[in-house]
C-alpha positions in Angstrom: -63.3 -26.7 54.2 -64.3 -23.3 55.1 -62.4 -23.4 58.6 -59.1 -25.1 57.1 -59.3 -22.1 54.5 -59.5 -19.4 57.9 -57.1 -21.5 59.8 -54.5 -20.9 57.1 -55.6 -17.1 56.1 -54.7 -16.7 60.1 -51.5 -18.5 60.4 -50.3 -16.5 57.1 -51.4 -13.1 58.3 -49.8 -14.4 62.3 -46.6 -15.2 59.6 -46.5 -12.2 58.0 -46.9 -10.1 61.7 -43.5 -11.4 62.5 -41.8 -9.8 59.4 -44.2 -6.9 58.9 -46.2 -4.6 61.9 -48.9 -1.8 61.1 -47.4 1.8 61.4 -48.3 4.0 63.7 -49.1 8.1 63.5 -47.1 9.6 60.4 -45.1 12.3 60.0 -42.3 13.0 57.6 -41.6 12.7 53.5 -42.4 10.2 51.4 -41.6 8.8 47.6 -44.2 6.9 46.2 -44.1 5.3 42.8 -47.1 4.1 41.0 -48.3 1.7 37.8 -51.6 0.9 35.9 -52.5 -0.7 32.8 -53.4 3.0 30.7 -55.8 5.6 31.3 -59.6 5.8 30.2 -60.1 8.5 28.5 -63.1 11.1 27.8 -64.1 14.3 25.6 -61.4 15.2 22.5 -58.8 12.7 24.0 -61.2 10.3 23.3 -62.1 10.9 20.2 -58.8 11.6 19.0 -57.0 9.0 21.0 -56.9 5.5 22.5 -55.6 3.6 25.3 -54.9 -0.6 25.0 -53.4 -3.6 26.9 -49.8 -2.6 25.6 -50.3 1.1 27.5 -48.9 1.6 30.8 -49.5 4.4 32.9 -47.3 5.9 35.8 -47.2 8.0 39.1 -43.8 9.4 40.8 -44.7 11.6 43.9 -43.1 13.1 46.6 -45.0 14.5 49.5 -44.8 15.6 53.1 -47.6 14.2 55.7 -48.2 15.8 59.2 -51.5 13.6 61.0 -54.3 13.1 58.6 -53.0 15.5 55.6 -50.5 15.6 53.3 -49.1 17.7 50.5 -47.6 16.2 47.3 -45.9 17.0 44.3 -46.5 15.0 41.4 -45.7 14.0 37.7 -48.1 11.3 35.9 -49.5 10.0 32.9 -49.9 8.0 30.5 -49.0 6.3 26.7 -51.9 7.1 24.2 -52.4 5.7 20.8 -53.0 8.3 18.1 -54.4 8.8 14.5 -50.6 10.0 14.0 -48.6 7.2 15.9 -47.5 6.4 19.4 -48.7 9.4 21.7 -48.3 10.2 25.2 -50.2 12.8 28.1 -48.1 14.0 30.9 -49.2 16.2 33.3 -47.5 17.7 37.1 -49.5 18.3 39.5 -49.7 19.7 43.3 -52.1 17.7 45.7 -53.1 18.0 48.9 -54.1 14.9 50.2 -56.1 13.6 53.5 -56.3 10.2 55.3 -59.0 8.6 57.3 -57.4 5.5 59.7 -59.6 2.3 59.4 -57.0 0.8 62.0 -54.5 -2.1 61.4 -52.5 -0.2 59.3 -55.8 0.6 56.5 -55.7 3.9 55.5 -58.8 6.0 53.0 -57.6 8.8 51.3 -59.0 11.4 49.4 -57.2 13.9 47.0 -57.7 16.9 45.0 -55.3 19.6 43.1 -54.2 21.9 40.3 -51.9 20.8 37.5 -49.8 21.6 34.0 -50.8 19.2 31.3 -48.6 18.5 28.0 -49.8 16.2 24.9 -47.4 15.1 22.7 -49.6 13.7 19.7 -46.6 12.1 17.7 -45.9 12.5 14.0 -46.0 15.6 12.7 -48.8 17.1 14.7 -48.0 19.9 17.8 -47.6 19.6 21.2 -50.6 20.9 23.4 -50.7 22.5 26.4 -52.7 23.9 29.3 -54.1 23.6 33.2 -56.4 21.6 34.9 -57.7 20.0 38.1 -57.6 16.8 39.5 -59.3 14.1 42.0 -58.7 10.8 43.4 -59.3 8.7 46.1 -58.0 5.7 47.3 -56.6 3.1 50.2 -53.0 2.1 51.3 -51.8 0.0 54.2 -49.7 1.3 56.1 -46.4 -0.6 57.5 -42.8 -0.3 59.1 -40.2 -3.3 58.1 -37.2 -3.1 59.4 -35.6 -3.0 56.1 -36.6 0.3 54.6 -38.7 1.6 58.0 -42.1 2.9 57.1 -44.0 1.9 53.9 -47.3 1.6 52.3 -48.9 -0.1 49.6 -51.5 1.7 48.0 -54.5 1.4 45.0 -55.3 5.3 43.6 -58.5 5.9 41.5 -58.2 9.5 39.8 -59.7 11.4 36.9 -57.6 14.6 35.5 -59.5 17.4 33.8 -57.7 19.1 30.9 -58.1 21.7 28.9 -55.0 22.0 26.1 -53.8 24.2 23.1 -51.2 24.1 20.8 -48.9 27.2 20.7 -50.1 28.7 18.6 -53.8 28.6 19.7 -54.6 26.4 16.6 -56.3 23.9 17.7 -57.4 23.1 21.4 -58.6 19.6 23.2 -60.4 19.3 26.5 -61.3 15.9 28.4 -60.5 14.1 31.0 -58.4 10.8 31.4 -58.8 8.7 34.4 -56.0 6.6 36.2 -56.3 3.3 38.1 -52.7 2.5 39.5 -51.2 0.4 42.1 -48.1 1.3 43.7 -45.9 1.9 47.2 -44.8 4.7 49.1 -41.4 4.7 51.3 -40.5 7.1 53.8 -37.7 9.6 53.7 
């Protein structure tokens, strides 16, 4: 049984090498969009918020990658339910990110930046705002199809920091929310 299931795990990955090869060294832009299933959240967002099954959260970059580093602009977030109704946590954010090759095509990454968070509570209650920092890490595979060139599919574990006020300097949340998302990137 065992070597019937290897047989066929081998003639689907010699299947897939026909249609698909691993890219090589990378330089150039890159768009990369991104899902996951609503952020976990920590600190006030937590207490004065909630995440469930019906959440999505999202990731729309665009970076530039020279070698083993790349710089990337980014907006991400995600829908939050609130005391108040439907709520949501935005933020845009500047990486800079760097890749260790496993070979194959299997890429590690690690990221870290600065961003501009916004919190729109819902209802009645006022938008907050503020900076923060950011970290991730994460793996991709690397590929070029002949369709759209070179590609990767990617998983992305990160946790944003935040520290937010209202306009007014009213009232103020800090916390964290972290992000598990899926996604690809395509070259420019």
């Amino acid at each position: 049984m065992r070597s019937t299931l290897a047989r066929l795990a081998l003639s689907a990955a010699a299947a897939a090498a026909l249609f698909v090869a691993p890219a090589g060294a990378s330089a150039g832009g890159y768009v990369s969009v991104g899902v996951g299933d609503g952020a976990e959240l920590d600190g006030d967002l937590a207490a004065g918020f909630s995440t469930d099954p019906q959440t999505d959260d999202y990731r729309l970059a665009l970076g530039q990658r020279v070698g083993p580093i790349a710089i990337e602009a980014a907006v991400y977030g995600s829908e939050l339910r609130g005391g108040a109704g439907d709520a949501a946590i935005v933020s845009a954010a500047v990486d800079l990110r760097a890749y260790h090759g496993l070979g194959a095509g299997f890429e590690l990454f690690a990221r870290g930046g600065v961003n501009k968070t916004w919190l729109r509570p819902g209802g009645d209650a006022p938008d907050l705002a503020g900076r923060g920092h950011q970290l991730g890490f994460g793996a991709q595979y690397r590929l070029t199809t002949g369709l759209i060139g070179e590609a990767a599919l990617w998983l992305d574990v990160s946790r944003t920091y935040v520290d937010l006020i209202d306009g007014d300097a009213v009232a103020e949340v800090t916390g964290s929310y972290d992000l598990v998302q899926i996604g690809v990137s395509v070259g420019l």
